[in-house]
N, C-alpha and C positions, 0 to 999 in steps of 0.2 A: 602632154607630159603625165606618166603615172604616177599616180601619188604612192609616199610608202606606207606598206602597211604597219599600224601601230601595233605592238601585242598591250591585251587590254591593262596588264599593271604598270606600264610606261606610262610617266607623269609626262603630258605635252605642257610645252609653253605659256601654253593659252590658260594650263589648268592652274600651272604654278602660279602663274602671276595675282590669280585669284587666291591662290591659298597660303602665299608668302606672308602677306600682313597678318594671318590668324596666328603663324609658329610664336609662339613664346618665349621670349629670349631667356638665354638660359645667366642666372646668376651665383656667385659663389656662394654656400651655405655658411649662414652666420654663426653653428654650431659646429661646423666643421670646421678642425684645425691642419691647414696644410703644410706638410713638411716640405714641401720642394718652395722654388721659388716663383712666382708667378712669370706664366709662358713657358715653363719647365714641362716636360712629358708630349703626352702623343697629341695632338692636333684632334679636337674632336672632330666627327665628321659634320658635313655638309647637309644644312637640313632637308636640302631636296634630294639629298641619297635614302635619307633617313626615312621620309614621307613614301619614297619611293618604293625600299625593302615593305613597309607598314602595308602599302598599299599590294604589293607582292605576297605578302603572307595572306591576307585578306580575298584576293582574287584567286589565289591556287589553291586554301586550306592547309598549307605545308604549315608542320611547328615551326618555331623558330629555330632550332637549331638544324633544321632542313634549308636556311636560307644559301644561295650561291654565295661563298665566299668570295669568288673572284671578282664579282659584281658588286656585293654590299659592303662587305669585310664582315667583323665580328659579330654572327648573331646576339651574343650578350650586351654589345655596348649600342646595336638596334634597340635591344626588347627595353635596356633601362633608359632610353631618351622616350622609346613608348609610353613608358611608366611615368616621367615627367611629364611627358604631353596631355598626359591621360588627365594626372592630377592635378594642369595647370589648367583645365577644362579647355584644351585645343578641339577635341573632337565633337564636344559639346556645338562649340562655338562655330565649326565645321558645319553640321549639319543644319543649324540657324540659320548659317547664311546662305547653304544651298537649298534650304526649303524657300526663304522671302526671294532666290532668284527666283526659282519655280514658279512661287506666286506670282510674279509679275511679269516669265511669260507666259504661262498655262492659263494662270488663277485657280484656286483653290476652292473648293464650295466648303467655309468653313462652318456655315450653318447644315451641313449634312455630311456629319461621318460617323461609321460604322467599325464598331470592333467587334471579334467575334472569337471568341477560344475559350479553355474551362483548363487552369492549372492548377485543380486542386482536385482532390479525390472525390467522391461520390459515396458518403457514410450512410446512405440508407440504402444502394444500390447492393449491399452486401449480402443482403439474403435471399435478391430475387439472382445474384450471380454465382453465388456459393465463395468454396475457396478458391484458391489463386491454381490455376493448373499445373503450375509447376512445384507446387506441394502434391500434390497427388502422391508421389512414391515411398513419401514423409512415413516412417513407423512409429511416431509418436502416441498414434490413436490407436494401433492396435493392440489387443490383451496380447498375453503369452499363452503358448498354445498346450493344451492339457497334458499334463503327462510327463513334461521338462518343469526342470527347476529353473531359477533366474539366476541369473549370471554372480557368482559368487566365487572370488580367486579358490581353487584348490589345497591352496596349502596359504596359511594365518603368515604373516608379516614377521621376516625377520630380520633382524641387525645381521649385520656382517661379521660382527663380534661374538654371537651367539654358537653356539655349539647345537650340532644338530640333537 
């Protein structure tokens, strides 16, 4: 029997079941005052659609408003359960628990890790590198050339009201 192939942003079974108990149930806001009545309006969506599209934008790089609508529905009402996911520390909490699975099948050598990168400028590297190359064309620095005047309106400022 061939197995089918999965495209890599489809959530399998196997992944939701793992990542269902991290979603954050979502509650009414205590400062917000609702004019309809409760169960009134659209049905929010399904959090495994949601995780879904999340995970969709993440594996393509697409913006959000590139998301398939026929597939997710509304990129907006994706990016704002994102936004709560985000702040309810879901992805935090995500990555916690797929590092201690890791650890426990791999194992981690957590007495030997290396980090390695420089995200900040280099303030003394400035005079053995000069300026920046794409100032080069800059006329900042140069004099005005002998023999012309410098830029000066030809004719003094007048009101519209003035008489020539």
């Amino acid at each position: 029997m061939a197995r089918k192939r999965v495209e890599s942003w489809e959530v399998t079974d196997a992944f939701w079941q793992r990542v269902e108990p991290l979603i954050p149930q979502r509650a009414p806001s205590p400062e917000k005052k609702y004019l309809r009545r409760p169960g009134a309006g659209r049905p929010p969506k399904p959090a495994r659609q949601v995780f879904e599209a999340i995970v969709y934008v993440l594996r393509t790089g697409c913006q959000w408003k590139a998301l398939p609508k026929e597939r997710f529905g509304s990129a907006s009402a994706i990016h704002k359960r994102f936004l709560e996911w985000e702040a309810a520390g879901f992805f935090e909490a995500l990555w916690a628990a797929g590092l201690s699975e890791y650890d426990e099948m791999e194992g981690i050598a957590w007495r030997w890790q290396s980090v390695d990168g420089a995200m900040m400028k280099a303030p003394l590297a400035q005079e053995a590198v000069g300026p920046n190359p794409t100032d080069r064309g800059k006329k900042w620095k140069q004099t005005p050339s002998s023999g012309r005047r410098s830029w000066r309106p030809a004719v003094a400022h007048r009101h519209r009201g003035q008489r020539q």
